[in-house]
TIDO-867957 format. One record per residue (C-alpha): residue in three letters; x, y, z; residue number from 1. Coordinates in nm, 2 decimals, always signed. Layout:
BEGIN
<r><resn>ALA</resn><east>X</east><north>Y</north><up>Z</up><resi>NUM</resi></r>
...
***
This chain:
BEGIN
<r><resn>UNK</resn><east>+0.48</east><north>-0.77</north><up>-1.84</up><resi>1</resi></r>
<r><resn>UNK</resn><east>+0.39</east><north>-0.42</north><up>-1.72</up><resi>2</resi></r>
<r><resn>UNK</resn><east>+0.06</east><north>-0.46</north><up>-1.55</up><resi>3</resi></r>
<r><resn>UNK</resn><east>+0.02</east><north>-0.12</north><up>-1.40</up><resi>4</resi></r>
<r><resn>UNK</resn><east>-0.08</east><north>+0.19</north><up>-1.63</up><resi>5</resi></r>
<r><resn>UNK</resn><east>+0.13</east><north>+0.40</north><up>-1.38</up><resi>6</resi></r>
<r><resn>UNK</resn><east>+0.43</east><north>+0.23</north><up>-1.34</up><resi>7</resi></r>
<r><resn>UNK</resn><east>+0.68</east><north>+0.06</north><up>-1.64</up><resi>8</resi></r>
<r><resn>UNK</resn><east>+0.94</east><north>-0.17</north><up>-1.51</up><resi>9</resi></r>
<r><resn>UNK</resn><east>+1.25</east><north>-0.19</north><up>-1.73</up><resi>10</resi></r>
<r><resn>UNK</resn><east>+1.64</east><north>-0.40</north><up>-1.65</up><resi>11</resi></r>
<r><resn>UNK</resn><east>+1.89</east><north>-0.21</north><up>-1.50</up><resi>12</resi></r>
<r><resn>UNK</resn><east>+2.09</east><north>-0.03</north><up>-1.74</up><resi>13</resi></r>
<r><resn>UNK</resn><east>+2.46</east><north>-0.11</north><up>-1.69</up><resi>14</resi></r>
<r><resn>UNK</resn><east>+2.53</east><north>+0.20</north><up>-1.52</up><resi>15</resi></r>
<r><resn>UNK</resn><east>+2.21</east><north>+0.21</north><up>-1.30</up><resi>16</resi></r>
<r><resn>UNK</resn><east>+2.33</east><north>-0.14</north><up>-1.19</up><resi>17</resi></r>
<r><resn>UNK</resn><east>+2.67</east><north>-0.01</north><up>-1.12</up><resi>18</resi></r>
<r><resn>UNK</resn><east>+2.55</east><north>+0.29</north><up>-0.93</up><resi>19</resi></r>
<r><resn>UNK</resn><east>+2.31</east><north>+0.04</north><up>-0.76</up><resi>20</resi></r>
<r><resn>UNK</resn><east>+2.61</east><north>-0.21</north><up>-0.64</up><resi>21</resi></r>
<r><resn>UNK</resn><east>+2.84</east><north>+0.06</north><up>-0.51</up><resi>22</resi></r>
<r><resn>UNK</resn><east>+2.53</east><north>+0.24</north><up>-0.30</up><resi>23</resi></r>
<r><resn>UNK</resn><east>+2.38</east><north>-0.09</north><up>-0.16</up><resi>24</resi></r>
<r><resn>UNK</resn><east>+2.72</east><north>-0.23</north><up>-0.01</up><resi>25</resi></r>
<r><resn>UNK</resn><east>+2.77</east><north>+0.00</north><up>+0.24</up><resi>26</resi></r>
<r><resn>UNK</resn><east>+2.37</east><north>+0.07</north><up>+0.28</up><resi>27</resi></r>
<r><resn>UNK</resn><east>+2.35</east><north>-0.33</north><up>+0.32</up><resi>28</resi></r>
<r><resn>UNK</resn><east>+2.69</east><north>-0.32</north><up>+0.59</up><resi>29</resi></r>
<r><resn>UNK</resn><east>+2.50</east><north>-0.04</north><up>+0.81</up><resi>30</resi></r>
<r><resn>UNK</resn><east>+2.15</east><north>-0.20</north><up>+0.78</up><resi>31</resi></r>
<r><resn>UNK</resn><east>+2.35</east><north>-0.56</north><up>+0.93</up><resi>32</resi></r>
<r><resn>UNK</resn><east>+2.49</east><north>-0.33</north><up>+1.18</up><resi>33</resi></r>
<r><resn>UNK</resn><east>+2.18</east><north>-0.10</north><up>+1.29</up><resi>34</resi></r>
<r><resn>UNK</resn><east>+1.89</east><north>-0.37</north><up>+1.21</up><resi>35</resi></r>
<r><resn>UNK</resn><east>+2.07</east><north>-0.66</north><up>+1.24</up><resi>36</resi></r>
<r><resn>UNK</resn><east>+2.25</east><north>-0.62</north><up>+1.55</up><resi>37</resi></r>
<r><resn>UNK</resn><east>+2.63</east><north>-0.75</north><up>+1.40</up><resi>38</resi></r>
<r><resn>UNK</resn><east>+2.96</east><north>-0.67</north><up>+1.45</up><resi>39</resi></r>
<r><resn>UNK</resn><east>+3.05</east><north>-0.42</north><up>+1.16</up><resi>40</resi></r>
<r><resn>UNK</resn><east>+3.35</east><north>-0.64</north><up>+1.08</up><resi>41</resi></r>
<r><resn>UNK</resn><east>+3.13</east><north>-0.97</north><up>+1.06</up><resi>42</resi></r>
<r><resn>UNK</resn><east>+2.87</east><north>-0.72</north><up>+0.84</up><resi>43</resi></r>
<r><resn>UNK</resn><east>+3.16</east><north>-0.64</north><up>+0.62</up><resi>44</resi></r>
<r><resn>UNK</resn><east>+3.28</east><north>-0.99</north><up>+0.55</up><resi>45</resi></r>
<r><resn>UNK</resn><east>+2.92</east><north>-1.11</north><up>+0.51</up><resi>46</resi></r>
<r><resn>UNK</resn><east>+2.85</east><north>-0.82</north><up>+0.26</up><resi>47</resi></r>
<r><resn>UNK</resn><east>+3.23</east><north>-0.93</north><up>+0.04</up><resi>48</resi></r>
<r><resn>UNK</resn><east>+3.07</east><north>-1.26</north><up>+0.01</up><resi>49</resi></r>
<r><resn>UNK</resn><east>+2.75</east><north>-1.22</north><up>-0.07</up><resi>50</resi></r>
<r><resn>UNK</resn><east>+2.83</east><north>-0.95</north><up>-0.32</up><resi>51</resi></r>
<r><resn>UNK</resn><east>+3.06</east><north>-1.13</north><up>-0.50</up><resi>52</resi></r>
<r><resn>UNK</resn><east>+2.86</east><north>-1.41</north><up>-0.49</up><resi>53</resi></r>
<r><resn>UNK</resn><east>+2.55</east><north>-1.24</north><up>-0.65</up><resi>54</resi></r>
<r><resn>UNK</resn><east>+2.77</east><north>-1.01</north><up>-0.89</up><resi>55</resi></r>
<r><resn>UNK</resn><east>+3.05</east><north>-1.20</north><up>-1.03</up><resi>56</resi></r>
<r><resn>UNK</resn><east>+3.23</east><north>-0.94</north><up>-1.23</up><resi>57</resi></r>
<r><resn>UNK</resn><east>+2.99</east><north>-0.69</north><up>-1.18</up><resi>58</resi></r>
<r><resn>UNK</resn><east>+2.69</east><north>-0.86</north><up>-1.33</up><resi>59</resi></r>
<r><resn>UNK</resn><east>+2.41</east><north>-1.03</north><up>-1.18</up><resi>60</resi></r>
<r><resn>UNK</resn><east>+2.46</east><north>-1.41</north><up>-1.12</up><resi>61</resi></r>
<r><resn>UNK</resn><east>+2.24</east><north>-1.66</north><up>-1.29</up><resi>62</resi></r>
<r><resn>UNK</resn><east>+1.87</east><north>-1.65</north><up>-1.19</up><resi>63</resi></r>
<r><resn>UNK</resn><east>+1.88</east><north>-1.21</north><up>-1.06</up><resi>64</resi></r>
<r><resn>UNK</resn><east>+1.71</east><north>-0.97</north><up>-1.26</up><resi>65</resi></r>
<r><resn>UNK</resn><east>+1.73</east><north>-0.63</north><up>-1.13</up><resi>66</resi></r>
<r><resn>UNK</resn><east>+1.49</east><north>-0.37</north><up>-1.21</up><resi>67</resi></r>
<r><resn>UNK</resn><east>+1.46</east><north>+0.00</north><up>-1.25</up><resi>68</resi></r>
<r><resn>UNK</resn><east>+1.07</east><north>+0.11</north><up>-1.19</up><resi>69</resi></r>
<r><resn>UNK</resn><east>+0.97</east><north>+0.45</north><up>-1.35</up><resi>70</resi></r>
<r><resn>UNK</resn><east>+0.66</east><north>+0.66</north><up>-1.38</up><resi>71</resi></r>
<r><resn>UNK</resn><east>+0.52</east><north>+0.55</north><up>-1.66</up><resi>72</resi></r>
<r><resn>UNK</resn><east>+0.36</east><north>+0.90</north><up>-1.76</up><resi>73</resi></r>
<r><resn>UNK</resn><east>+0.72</east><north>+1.09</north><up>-1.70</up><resi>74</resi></r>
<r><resn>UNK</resn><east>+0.97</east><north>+0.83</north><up>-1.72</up><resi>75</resi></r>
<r><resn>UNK</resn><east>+1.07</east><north>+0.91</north><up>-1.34</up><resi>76</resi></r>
<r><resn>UNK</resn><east>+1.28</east><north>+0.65</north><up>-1.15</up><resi>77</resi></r>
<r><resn>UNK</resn><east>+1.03</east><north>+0.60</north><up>-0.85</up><resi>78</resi></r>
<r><resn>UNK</resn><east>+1.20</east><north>+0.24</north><up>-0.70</up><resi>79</resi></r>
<r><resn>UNK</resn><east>+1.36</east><north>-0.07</north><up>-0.78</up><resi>80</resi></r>
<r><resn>UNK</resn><east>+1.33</east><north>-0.39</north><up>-0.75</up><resi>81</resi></r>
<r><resn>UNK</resn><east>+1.59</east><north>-0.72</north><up>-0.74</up><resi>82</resi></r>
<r><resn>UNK</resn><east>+1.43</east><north>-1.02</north><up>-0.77</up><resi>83</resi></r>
<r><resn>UNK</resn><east>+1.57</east><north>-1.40</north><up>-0.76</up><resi>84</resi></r>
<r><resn>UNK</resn><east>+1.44</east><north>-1.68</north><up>-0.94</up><resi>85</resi></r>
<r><resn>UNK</resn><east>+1.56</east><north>-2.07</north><up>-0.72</up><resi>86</resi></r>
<r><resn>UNK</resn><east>+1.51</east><north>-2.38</north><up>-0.89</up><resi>87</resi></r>
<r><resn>UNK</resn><east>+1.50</east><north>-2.70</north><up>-0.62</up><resi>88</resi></r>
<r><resn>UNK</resn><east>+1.30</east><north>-2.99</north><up>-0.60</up><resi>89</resi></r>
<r><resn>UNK</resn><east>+1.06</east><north>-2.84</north><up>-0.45</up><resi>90</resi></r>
<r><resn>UNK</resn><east>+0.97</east><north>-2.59</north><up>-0.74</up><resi>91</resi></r>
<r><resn>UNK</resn><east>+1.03</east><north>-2.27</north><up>-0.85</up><resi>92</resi></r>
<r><resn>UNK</resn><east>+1.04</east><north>-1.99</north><up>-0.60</up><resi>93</resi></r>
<r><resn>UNK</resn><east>+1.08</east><north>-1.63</north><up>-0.61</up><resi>94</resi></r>
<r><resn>UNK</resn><east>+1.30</east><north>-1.41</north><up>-0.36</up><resi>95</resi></r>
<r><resn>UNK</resn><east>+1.27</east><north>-1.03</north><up>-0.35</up><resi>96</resi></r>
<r><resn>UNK</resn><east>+1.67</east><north>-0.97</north><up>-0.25</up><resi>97</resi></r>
<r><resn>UNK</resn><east>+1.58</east><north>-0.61</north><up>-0.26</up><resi>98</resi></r>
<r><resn>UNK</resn><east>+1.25</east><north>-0.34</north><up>-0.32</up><resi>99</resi></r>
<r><resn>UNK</resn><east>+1.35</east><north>+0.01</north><up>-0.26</up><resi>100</resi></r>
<r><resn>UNK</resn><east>+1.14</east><north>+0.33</north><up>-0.34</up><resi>101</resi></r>
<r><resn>UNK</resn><east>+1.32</east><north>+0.68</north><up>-0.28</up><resi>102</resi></r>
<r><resn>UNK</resn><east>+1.20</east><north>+0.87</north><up>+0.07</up><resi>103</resi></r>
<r><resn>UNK</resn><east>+1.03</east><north>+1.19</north><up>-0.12</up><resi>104</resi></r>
<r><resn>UNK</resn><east>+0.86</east><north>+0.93</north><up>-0.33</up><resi>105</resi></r>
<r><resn>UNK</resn><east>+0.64</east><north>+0.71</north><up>-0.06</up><resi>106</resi></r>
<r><resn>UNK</resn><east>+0.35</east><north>+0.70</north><up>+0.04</up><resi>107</resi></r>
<r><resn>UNK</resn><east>+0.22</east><north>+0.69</north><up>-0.28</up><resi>108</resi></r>
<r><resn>UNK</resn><east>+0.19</east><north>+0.36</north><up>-0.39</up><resi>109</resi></r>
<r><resn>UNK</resn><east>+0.46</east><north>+0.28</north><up>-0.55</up><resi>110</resi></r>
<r><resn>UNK</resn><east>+0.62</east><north>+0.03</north><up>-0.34</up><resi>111</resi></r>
<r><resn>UNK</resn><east>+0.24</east><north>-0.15</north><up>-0.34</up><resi>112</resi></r>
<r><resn>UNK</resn><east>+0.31</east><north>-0.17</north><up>-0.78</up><resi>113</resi></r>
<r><resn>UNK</resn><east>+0.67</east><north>-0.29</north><up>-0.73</up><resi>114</resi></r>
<r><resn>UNK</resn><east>+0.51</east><north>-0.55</north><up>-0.49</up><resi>115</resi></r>
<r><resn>UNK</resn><east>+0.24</east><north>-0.66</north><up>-0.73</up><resi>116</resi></r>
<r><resn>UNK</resn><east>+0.52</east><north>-0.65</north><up>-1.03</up><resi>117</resi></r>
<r><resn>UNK</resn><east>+0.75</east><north>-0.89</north><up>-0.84</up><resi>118</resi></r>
<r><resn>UNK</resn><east>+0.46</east><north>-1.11</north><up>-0.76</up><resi>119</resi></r>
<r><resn>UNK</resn><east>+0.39</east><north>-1.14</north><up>-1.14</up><resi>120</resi></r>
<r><resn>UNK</resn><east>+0.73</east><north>-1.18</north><up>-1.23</up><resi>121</resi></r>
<r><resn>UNK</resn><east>+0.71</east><north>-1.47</north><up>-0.99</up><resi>122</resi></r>
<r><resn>UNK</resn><east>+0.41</east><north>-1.61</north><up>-1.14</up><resi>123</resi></r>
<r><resn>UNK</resn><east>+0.50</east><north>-1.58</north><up>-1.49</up><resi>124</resi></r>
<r><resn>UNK</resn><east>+0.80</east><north>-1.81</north><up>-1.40</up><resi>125</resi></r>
<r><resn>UNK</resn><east>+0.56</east><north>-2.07</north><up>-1.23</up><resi>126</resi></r>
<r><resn>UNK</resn><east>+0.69</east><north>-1.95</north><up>-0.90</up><resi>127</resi></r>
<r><resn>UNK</resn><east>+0.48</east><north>-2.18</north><up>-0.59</up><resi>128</resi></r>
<r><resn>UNK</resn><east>+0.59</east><north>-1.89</north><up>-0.39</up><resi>129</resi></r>
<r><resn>UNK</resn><east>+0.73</east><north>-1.51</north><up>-0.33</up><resi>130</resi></r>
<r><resn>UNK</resn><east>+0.94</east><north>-1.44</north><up>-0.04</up><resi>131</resi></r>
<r><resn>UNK</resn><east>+1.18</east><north>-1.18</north><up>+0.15</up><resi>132</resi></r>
<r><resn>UNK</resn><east>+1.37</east><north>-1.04</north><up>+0.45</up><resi>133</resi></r>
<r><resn>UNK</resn><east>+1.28</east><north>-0.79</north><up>+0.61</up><resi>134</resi></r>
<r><resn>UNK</resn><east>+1.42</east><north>-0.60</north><up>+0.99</up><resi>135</resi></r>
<r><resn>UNK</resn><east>+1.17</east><north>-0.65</north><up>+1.23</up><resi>136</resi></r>
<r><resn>UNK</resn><east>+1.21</east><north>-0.21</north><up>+1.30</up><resi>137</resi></r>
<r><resn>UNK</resn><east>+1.11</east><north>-0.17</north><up>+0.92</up><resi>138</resi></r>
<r><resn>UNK</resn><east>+0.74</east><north>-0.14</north><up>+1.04</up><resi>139</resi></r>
<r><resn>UNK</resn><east>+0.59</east><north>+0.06</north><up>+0.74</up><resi>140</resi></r>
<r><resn>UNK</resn><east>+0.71</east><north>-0.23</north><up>+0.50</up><resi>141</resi></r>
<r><resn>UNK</resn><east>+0.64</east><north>-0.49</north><up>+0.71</up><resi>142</resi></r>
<r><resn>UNK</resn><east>+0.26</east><north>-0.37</north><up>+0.71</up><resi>143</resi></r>
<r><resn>UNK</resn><east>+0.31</east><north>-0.36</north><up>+0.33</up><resi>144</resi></r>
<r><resn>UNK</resn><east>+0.38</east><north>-0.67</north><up>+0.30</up><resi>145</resi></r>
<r><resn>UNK</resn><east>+0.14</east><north>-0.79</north><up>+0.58</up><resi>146</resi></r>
<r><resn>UNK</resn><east>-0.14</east><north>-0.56</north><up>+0.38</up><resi>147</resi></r>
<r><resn>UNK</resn><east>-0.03</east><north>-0.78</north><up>+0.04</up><resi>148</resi></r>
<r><resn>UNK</resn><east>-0.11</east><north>-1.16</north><up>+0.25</up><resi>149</resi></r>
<r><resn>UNK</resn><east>+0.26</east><north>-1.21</north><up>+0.33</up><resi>150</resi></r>
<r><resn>UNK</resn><east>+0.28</east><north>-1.39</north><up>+0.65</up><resi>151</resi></r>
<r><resn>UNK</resn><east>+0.59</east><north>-1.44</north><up>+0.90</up><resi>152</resi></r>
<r><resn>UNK</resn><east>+0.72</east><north>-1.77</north><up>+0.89</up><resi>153</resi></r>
<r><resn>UNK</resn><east>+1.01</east><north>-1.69</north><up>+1.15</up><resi>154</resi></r>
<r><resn>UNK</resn><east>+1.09</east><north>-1.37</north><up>+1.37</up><resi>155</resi></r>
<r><resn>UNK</resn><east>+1.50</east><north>-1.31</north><up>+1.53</up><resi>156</resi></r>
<r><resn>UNK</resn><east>+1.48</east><north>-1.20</north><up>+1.82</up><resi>157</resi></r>
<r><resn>UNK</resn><east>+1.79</east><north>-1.09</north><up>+2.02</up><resi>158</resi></r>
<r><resn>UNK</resn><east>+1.89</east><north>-0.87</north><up>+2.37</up><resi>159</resi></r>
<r><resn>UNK</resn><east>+2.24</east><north>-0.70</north><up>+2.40</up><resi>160</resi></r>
<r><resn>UNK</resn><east>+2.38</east><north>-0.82</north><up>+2.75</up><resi>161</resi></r>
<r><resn>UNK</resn><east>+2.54</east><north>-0.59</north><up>+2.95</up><resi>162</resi></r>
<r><resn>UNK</resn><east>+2.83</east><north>-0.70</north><up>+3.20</up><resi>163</resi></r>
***
């Protein structure tokens, strides 16, 4: 399904997804915290759930794929993606859980092919849609998406009182 002569998308070996599950729980804790504005307790128990929710045993739950993107030419890890495939009554919709591409590594298009790969993954599935999170302080992916036809559908908005 590779679409890009640059880019090859393969599944997460077992021990890239390992490595991937132990770096993203704390990553995904501080992001709740710093982004999100929580209570690094409430961030913790959030992140227990959802984890073992989404990797029973280690491995993902029914309908996640994760992804390892490389460089087609050198075999490079540039990114990776984590998509989500929900089956309702609407239809079939996609959900990008997670796109990452390593700091020394953007700016140079990658995360645009990881974006375009998801989008056919979607598609190939008969996905009606394609959706994500994303912190509203994250402003060079949200003009990524924004630059893709993503629109926002809802924005958090919160102020820290003091007493």
């Amino acid at each position: 399904m590779n679409m890009s002569e640059r880019l090859r998308m393969d599944p997460m070996t077992d021990s890239e997804l390992t490595t991937f599950i132990e770096d993203s729980r704390q990553v995904y804790i501080d992001d709740r915290v710093t982004n999100g504005g929580e209570d690094p307790r409430d961030a913790q128990e959030t992140e227990e759930r959802q984890f073992a929710e989404y990797f029973p045993a280690g491995r993902p739950a029914a309908g996640h794929q994760l992804f390892t993107g490389r460089n087609a030419a050198t075999g490079e890890t540039i990114g990776i993606l984590w998509m989500f495939e929900r089956r309702s009554a609407a239809g079939t919709s996609a959900f990008i859980y997670d796109i990452e591409v390593p700091e020394d590594l953007r700016g140079q298009g990658w995360g645009r092919e990881l974006m375009r790969y998801a989008e056919l993954w979607a598609v190939e599935r008969g996905s009606r849609e394609i959706a994500l999170n994303v912190f509203g302080g994250n402003a060079v992916a949200r003009g990524l998406y924004a630059s893709l036809g993503y629109t926002e559908r809802s924005v958090a908005m919160a102020k820290a009182l003091t007493r």
